[in-house]
C-alpha positions, -999 to +999 in steps of 0.1 A: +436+411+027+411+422+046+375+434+037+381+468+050+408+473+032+389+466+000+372+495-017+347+486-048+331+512-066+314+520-104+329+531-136+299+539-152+274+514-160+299+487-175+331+485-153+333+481-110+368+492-099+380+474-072+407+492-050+431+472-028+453+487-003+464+508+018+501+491+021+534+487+001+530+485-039+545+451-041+525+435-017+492+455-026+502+446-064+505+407-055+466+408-041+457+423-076+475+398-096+459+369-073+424+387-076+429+389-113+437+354-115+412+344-095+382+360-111+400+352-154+396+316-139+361+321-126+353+332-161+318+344-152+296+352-173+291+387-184+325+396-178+343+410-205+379+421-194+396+424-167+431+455-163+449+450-138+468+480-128+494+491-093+468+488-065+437+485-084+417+459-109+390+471-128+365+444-138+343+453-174+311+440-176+281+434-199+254+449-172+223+432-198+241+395-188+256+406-152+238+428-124+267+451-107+259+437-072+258+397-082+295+407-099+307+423-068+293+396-048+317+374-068+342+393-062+338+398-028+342+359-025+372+358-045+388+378-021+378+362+006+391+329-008+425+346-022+453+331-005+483+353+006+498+368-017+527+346-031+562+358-034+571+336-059+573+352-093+558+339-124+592+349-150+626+357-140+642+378-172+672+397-170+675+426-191+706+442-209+713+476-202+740+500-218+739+525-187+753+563-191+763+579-225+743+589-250+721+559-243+713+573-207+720+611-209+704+615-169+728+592-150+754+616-142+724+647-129+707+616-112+742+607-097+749+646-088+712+646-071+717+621-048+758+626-041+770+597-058+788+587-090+776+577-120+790+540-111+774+538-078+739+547-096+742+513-118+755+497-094+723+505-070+704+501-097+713+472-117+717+452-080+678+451-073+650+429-085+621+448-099+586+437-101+565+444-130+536+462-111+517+468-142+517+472-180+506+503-198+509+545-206+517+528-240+516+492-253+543+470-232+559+502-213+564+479-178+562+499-144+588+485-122+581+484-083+615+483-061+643+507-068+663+518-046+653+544-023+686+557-026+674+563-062+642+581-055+641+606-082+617+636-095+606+634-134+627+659-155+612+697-152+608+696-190+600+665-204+615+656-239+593+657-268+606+620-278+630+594-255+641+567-277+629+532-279+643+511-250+654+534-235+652+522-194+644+552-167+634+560-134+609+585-117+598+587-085+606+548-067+599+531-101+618+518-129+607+514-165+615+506-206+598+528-236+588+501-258+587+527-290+601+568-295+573+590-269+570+617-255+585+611-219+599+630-184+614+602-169+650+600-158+673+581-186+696+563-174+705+534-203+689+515-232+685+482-241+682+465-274+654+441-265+620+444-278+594+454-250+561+453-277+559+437-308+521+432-326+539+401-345+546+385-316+530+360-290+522+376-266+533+407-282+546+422-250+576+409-236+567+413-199+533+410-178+522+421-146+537+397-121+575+392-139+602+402-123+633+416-137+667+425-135+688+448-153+722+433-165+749+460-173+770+457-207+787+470-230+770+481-266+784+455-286+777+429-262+740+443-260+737+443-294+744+403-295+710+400-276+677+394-289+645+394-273 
């Protein structure tokens, strides 16, 4: 990626927020993942975290141990020494997903909106790999980057006061699981019984930015013979 197309700016006086892009969001969100990898293994001094997110990293700093222009010197040369970004993802997990029902009471207005039957939406759904762009709005909730455009989809008008735990949705051209019961206005399409997020566990979320994913579709009881 290119140095014009790099944009680096403050967060205050402990984070620089480096933007990446213009392009599409997988390819934008590979040169993240390869920048954040770059600069964890760098482990410079003064850093203190680094989030990745869809077309951005932001990079928090200790500015008594690190200067804001040495850090962004540093990362200017991790970019510059990033190779392309890799196509090859780091986890391959397929996912079990009860589509339709109670456990996904959007599929048949999604199917209505876009002319198609309720089949046809799992089938276009469940036929894709996704990449897990990034990893938050709540601990472990992954945003998924490749549905279908045939998919594409608003958020509701009203969102619900609480969508149940693993329950899997779509809004706009991305995909995603609510780890725990939220608030939420994304489309419902299914549920699964794995685990997205669990504080007991190492690491406690099941996916990362980077993974890839694809949505398997069964029947309850067969999903219920899963475990994350």
């Amino acid at each position: 990626m290119s140095r014009s197309e790099v944009a680096i700016r403050p967060l205050g006086d402990r984070a620089l927020l480096v933007e990446l892009g213009p392009g599409e969001v997988l390819d934008v969100g590979r040169s993240v993942l390869d920048l954040f990898h770059a600069l964890d293994s760098a482990a410079l001094s003064g850093v203190e975290d680094l989030v990745p997110a869809v077309t951005s990293l932001m990079v928090i700093f200790d500015p008594l141990r690190l200067e804001p222009e040495a850090l962004e010197r540093s990362i200017a040369d991790a970019l510059a020494a990033a190779p392309s970004p890799s196509s090859e993802p780091s986890t391959i997990l397929s996912i079990p997903v009860v589509y339709g029902g109670r456990h996904g009471p959007d599929l048949g207005s999604v199917a209505d909106l876009h002319g198609l039957s309720e089949a046809e939406v799992v089938r276009l759904h469940a036929q894709k790999e996704y990449r897990v762009v990034m990893v938050g709005f709540m601990p472990g909730f992954p945003y998924l980057a490749g549905l279908p455009p045939e998919l594409e989809t608003p958020r509701r008008g009203t969102p619900r006061a609480q969508v149940p735990r693993g329950s899997v949705a779509i809004a706009g051209r991305q995909t995603g699981i609510y780890p725990a019961p939220s608030p939420g206005g994304w489309q419902l399409l299914g549920w699964t019984p794995l685990s997205l997020f669990d504080a007991c566990r190492s690491p406690p979320a099941l996916l990362a930015a980077g993974d890839t994913v694809r949505f398997l579709p069964v029947t309850e009881p067969e999903a219920l013979s899963w475990r994350s």
